[in-house]
C-alpha positions in Angstrom: 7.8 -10.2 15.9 9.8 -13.2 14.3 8.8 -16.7 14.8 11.0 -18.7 13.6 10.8 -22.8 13.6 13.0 -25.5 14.2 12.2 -29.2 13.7 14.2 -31.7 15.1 11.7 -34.4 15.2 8.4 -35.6 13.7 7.2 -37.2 16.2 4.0 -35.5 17.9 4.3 -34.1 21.5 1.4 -34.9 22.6 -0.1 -37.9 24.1 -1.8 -40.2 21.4 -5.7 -39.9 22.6 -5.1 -36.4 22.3 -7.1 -35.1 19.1 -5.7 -32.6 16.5 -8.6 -30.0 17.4 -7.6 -29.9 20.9 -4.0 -29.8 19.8 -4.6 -26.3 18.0 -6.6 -25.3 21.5 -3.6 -26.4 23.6 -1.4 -24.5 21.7 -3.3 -21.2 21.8 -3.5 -21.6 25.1 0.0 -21.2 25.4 0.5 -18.7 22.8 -1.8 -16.2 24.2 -0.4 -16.0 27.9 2.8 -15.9 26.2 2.1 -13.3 24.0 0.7 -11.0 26.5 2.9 -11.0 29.5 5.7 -8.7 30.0 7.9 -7.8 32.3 6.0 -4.0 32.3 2.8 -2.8 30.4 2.6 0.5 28.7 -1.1 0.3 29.6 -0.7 1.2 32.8 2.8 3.6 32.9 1.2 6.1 34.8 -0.1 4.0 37.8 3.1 2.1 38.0 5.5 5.1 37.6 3.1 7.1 40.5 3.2 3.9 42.7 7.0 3.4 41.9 8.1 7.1 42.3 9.6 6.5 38.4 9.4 8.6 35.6 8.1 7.1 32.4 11.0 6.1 30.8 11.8 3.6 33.5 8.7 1.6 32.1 9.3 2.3 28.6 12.5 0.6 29.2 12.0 -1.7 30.9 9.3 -2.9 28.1 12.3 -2.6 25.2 14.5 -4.6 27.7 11.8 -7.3 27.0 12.5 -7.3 23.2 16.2 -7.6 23.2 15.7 -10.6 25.4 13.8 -11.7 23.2 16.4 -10.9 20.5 19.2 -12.1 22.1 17.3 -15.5 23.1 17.5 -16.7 18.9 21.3 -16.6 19.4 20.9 -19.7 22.4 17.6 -21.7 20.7 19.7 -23.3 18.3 22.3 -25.0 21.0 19.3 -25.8 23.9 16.6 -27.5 21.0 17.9 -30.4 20.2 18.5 -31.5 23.6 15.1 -31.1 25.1 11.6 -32.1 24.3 9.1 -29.5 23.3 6.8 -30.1 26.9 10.2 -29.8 28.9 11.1 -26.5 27.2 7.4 -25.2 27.7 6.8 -26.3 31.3 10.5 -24.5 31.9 9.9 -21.2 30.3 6.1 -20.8 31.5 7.3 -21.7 35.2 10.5 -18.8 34.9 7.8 -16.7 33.2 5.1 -17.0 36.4 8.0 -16.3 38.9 9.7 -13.5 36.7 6.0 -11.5 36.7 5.3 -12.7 40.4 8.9 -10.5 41.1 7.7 -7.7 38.9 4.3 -7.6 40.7 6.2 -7.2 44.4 8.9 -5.3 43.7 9.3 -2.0 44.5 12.1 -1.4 42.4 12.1 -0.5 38.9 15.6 -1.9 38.4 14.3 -5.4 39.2 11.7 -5.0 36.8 14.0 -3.9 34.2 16.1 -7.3 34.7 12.7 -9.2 34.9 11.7 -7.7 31.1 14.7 -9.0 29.9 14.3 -12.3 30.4 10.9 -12.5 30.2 11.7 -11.8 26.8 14.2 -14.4 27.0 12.1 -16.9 27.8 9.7 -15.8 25.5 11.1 -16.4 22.3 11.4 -20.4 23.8 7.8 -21.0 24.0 6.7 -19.1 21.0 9.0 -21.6 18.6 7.5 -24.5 20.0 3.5 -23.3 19.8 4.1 -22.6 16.0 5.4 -25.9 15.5 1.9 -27.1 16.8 0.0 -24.5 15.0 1.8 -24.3 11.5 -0.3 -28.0 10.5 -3.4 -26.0 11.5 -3.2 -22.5 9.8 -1.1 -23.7 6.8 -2.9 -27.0 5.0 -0.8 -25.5 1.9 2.2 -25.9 3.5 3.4 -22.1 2.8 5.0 -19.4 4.6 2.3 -17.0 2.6 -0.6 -18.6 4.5 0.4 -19.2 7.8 1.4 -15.4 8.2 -1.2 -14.4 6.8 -3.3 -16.4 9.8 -0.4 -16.0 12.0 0.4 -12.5 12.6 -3.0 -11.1 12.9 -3.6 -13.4 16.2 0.1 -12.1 17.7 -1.1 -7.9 16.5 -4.2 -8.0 18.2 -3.2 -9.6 21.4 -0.6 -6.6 21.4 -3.3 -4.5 21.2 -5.2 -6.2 24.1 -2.8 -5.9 25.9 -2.4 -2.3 26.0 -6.5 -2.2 27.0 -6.4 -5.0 29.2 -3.4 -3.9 31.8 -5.4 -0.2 31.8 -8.6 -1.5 32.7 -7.1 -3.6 35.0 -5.2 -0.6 36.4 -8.3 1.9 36.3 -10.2 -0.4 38.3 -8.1 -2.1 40.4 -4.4 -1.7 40.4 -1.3 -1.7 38.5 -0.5 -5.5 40.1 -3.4 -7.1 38.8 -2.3 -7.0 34.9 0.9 -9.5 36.8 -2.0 -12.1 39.0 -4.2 -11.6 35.4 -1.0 -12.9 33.7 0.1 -15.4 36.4 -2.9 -16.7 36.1 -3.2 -17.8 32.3 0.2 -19.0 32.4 -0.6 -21.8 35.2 -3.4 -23.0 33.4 -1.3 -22.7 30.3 0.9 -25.2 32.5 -1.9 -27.5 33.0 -2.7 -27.7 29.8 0.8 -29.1 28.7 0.6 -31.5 31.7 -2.1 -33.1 30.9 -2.2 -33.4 27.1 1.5 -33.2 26.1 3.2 -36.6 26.6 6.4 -37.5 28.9 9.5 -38.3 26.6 13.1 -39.9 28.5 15.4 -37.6 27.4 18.6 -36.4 29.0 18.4 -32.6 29.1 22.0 -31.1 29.3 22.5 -27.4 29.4 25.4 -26.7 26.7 26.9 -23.9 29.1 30.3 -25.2 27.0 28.7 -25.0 23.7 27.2 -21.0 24.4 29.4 -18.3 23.7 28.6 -16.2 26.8 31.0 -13.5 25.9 29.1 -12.7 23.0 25.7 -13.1 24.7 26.9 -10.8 27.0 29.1 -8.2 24.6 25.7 -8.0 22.4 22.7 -7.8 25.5 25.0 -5.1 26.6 25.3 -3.3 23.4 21.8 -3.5 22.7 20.6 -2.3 26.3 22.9 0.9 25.9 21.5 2.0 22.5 17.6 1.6 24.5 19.3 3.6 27.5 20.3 6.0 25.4 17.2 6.6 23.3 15.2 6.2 26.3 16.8 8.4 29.0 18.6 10.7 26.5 16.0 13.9 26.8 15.5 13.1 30.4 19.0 13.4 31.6 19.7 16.1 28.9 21.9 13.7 26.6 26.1 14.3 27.2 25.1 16.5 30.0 24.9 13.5 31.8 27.5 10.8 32.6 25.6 7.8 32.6 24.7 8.8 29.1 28.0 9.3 28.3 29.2 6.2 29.3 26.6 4.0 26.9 27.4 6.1 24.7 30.7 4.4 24.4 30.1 1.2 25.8 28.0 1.3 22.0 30.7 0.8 19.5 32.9 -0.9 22.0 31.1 -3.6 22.8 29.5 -4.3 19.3 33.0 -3.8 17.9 33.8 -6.6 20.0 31.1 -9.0 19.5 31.4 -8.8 15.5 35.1 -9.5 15.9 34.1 -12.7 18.0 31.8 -13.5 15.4 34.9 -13.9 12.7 36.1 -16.6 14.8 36.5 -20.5 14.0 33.2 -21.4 16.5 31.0 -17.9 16.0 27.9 -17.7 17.6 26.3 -15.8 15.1 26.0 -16.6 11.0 27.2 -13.5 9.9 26.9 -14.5 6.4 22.7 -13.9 6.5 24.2 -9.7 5.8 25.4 -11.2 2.3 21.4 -11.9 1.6 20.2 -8.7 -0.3 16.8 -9.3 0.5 17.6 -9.9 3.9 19.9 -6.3 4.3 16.4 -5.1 2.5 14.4 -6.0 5.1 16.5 -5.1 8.0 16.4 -2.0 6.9 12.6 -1.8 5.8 11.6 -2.8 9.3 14.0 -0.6 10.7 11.8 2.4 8.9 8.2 0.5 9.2 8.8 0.8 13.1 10.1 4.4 12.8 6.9 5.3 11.0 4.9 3.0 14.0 6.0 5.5 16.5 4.0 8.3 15.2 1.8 7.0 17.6 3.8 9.5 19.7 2.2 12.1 17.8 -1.4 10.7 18.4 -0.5 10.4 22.1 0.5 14.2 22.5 -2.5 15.2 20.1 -5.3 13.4 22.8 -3.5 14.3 25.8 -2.5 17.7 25.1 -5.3 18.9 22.5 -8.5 16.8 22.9 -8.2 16.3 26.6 -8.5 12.4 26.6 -7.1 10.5 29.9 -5.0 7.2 29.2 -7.5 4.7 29.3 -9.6 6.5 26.0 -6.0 7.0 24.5 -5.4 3.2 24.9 -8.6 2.1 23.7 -7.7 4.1 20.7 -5.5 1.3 19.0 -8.8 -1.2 19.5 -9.2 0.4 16.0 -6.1 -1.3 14.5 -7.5 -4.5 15.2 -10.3 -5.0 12.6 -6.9 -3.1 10.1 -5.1 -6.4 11.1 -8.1 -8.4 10.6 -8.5 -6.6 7.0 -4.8 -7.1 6.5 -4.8 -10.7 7.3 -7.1 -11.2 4.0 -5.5 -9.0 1.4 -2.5 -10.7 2.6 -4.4 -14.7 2.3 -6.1 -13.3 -1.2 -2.0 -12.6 -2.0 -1.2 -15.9 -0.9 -3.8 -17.3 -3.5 -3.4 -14.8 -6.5 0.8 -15.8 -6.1 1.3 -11.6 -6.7 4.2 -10.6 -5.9 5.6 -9.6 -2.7 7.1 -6.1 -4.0 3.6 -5.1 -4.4 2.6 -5.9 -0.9 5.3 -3.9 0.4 4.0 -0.7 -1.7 0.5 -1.3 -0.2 1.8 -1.6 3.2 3.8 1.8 3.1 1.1 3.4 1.3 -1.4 3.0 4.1 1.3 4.3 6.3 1.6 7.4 4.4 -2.5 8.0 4.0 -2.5 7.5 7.8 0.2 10.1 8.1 -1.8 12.4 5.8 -4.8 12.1 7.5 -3.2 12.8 10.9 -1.6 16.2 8.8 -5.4 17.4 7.8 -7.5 16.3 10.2 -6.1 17.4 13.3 -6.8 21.0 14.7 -7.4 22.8 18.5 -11.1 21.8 17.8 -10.8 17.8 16.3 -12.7 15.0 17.1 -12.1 11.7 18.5 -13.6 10.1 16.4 -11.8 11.2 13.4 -8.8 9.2 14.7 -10.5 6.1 13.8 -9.9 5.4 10.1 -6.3 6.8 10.6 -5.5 3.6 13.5 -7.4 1.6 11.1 -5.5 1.9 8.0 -1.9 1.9 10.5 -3.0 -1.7 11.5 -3.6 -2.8 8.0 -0.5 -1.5 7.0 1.9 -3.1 10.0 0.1 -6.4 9.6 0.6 -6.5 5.3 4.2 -5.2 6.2 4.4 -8.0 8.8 3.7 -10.7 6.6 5.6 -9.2 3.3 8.9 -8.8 5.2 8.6 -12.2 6.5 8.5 -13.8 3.7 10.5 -11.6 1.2 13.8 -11.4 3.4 14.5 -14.9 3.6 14.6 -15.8 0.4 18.1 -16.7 -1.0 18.7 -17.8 3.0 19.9 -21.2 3.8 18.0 -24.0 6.4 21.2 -23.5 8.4 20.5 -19.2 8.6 17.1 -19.0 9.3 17.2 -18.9 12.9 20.1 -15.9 12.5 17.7 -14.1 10.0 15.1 -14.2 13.1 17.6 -12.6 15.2 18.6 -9.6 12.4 15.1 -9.1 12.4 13.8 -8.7 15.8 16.8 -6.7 17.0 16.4 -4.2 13.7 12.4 -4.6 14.4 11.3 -5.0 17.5 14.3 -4.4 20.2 16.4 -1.1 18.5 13.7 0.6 16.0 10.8 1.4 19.1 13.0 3.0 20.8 15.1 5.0 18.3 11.9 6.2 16.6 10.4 7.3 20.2 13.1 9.0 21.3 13.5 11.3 17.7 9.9 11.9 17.6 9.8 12.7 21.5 12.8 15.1 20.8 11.7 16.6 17.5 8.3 17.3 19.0 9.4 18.6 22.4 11.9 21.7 20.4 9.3 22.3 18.3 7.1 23.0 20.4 9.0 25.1 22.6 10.2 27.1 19.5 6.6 27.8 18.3 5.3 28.4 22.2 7.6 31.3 21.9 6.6 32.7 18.1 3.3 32.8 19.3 3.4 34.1 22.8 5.2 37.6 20.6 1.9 38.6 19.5 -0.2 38.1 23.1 -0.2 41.7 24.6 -3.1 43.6 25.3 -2.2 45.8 22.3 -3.9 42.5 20.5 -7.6 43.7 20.2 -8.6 39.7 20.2 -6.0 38.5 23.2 -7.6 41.8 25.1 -10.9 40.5 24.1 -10.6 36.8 25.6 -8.7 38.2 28.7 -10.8 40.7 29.3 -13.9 38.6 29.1 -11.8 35.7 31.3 -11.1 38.5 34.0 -14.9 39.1 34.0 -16.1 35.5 34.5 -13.5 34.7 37.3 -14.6 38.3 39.3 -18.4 37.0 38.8 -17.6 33.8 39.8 -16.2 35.7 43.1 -12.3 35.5 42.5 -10.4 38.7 43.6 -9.1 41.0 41.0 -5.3 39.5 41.5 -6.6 35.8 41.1 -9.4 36.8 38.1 -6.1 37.8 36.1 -3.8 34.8 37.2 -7.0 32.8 35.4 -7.0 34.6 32.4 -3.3 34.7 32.1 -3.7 31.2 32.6 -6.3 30.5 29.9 -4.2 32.4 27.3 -1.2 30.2 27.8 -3.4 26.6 27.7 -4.9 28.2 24.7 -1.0 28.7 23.0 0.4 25.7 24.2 -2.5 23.9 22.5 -1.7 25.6 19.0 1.9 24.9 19.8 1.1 21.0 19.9 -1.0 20.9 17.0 1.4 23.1 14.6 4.7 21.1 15.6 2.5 17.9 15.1 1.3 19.1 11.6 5.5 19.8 11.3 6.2 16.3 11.9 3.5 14.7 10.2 4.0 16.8 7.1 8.0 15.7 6.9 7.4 12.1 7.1 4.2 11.8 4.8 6.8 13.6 2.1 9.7 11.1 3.0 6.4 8.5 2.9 6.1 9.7 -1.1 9.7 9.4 -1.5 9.7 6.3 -0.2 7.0 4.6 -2.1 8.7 5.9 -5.2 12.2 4.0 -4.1 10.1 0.7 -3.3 9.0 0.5 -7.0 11.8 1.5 -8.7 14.1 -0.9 -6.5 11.7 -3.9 -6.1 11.2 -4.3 -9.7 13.9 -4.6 -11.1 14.5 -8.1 -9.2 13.1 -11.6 -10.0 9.8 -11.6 -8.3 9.3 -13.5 -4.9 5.4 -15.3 -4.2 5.6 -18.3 -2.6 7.4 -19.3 0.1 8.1 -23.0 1.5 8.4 -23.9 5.0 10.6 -26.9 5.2 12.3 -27.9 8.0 12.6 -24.5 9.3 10.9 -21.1 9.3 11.6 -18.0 10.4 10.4 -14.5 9.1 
């Protein structure tokens, strides 16, 4: 995610006998609860969806509902921070965030929850400025964008991937609501925390309802909601076949056409001028295709379900194996930092370890893998995200104004983290789901009995049932059975090699565009953070 920063002040928000160690724990305190909670965890979809009576996509969408809150939320920052203090803006946003998950926790309906996500989100993006203003002191002494990322985003990754572990545990062993109380919980003694160590300033906090252009807040949460509804639900309701798809659909360029025309006014609420940034259009478009190469998880997903036989909780613990590829990340990034190479190089690294992942997933996996040979491929995916992380961050705002930070931080979350998810789940869901219907059908032509090795295996699977003391009638339901688990399985893995074997080529192509592009520009190294930073 972005985390952008805005000063307004230098004086400290915390009381004076308050030391700068327990400063740096305060604040992780508060980033950690913040970075885990959610209005709904893809750790535990099944149990919630089965509890709900939902399908899937209710949860998935209501998760991307949390990162266009979160989107939308950079668009507001700049109008609410200078007229609060840091603890008042904390102690408001952890409060809405502990009723928000109690709601989510209680509910019974998945449209609540959806609402919930978003401004959970929302709220999100509120506390997170404020904690990096605390931590940037800490984890930058060089006073450089390079560093502090390089720190920075390893901490947010692996939480992320905590996450995902922590709400299936929690759901395996207990149930779906605990992840919520787990959650509640952290953020009250968050709340404490800033209570007792962050001091009390006089201020007068007025809400600038006057000064927010709710039109366009509006105009643009709707037209990024419909673009998630229609990636989301699009396979599920069979795309125009349904009106409710139809009708996002349109409500797309409508409203965007509208909110960009709002934005050309005399007051707009959005810098529109951050699009003449080259680097920035780069890097909108970079992460845009980083996250499109991030959900081949999909792939990995269908391969353990479907193939090895894995339930969700060994599936989740899976991407425990990205964390020590952030942790490696985080120092080529830091030896970067101090070697002053280039950022244009760091971006070929990152994409390259997305493309070896992608070529290991294209060799490796067959009817009979292993587990375990999943494990350098998540490893080399996390160092890639986390180098990409840090690279974009710094290399697409330079040329960028003070002033258009803060709108850089909205370009990129919304191209990042709230649109690319669920655009790249829902091509990969739909790419894999034809393809594997095509080739189920190529290769049930050749099962007959006429095949001397299908009338082997059926004949012996016919055998084992009658022994077992099936009738004759059920003994051949089982073995007609068996041979269609066994095709549906070399469906899967031949429409994942498909897949996989088209994006590691466009993964080749691609690292050949990054060097003949990047190259030809003045090199960027070292980044300043100023008065504000974004990324």
């Amino acid at each position: 995610m972005i985390i952008p920063v805005i000063r307004t002040t230098t004086i400290s928000p915390f009381r004076s006998w308050v030391p700068n160690w327990l400063k740096v724990v305060v604040a992780l305190t508060i980033l950690i609860p913040v970075l885990l909670v959610n209005g709904a965890y893809t750790g535990s979809n099944i149990d919630i969806s089965s509890y709900l009576g939902v399908i899937s996509e209710d949860i998935n969408m209501a998760y991307y509902a949390s990162s266009v809150g979160m989107a939308v939320a950079y668009l507001v920052i700049p109008k609410i921070k200078p007229l609060a203090t840091a603890k008042t803006i904390i102690l408001v946003v952890l409060l809405f965030q502990v009723l928000l998950s109690l709601i989510c926790a209680e509910t019974d309906y998945i449209e609540v929850i959806i609402v919930c996500s978003f401004f959970i989100g929302y709220f999100k993006a509120f506390s997170m400025i404020e904690t990096i203003n605390i931590l940037m002191p800490a984890l930058s002494p060089s006073g450089t964008r390079n560093e502090f990322y390089a720190k920075f985003y390893p901490i947010t990754l692996i939480c992320g991937q905590l996450s995902l572990v922590l709400t299936a545990e929690l759901a395996y062993l207990y149930n779906w609501q605990y992840m919520y109380y787990f959650m509640i919980l952290m953020l009250l003694v968050a709340i404490i925390a800033v209570v007792v160590c962050m001091s009390f300033a006089r201020r007068l906090v007025r809400i600038p309802f006057r000064d927010i252009d709710w039109l366009s807040f509006f105009l643009v949460s709707v037209c990024f909601m419909a673009i998630v509804y229609v990636a989301t639900y699009g396979k599920t309701k069979d795309w125009f076949s349904s009106t409710s798809i139809i009708i996002a659909t349109i409500l797309i360029p409508l409203t965007g056409w509208m909110f960009i025309r709002r934005q050309f006014s005399d007051a707009p609420f959005l810098d529109m001028s951050v699009l003449k940034n080259r680097n920035s259009v780069t890097v909108y478009l970079l992460s845009f295709v980083l996250m499109f190469y991030a959900s081949f998880s999909i792939l990995i997903s269908s391969y353990t379900t479907n193939v090895l036989r894995l339930d969700s909780t060994h599936m989740n613990e899976l991407y425990l194996y990205m964390i020590p590829g952030f942790l490696v990340g985080g120092v080529i990034c830091y030896y970067w930092f101090v070697r002053e190479i280039r950022m244009a190089w760091l971006i070929f690294m990152g994409f390259a370890c997305f493309t070896i992942s992608l070529a290991l997933l294209y060799f490796m996996i067959t009817p009979a893998g292993l587990y375990e040979d999943l494990y350098l491929l998540m490893f080399l995916r996390g160092v890639g995200m986390l180098v990409l992380f840090v690279a974009f961050a710094i290399y697409g705002i330079y040329g960028l104004s003070p002033k258009q930070l803060i709108y850089n931080a909205f370009f990129m979350i919304s191209a990042r983290s709230a649109l690319a998810p669920a655009i790249g789940a829902s091509v990969l869901t739909n790419w894999l789901y034809r393809l594997q219907q095509k080739n189920v059908s190529i290769l049930s032509e050749g099962v007959d009995m006429q095949n001397a090795l299908v009338g082997s295996q059926f004949t012996t699977s016919v055998n084992t049932a009658l022994s077992q003391g099936w009738s004759l009638e059920d003994a051949q339901r089982i073995a007609t059975n068996a041979l269609y688990q066994k095709i549906q399985i070399q469906a899967v893995t031949v429409s994942i090699k498909t897949i996989a074997g088209w994006m590691l080529i466009l993964g080749i192509f691609l690292l050949v565009c990054i060097v003949l592009y990047f190259l030809q520009f003045k090199p960027v190294r070292l980044m300043k953070m100023g008065n504000d930073m974004s990324g």
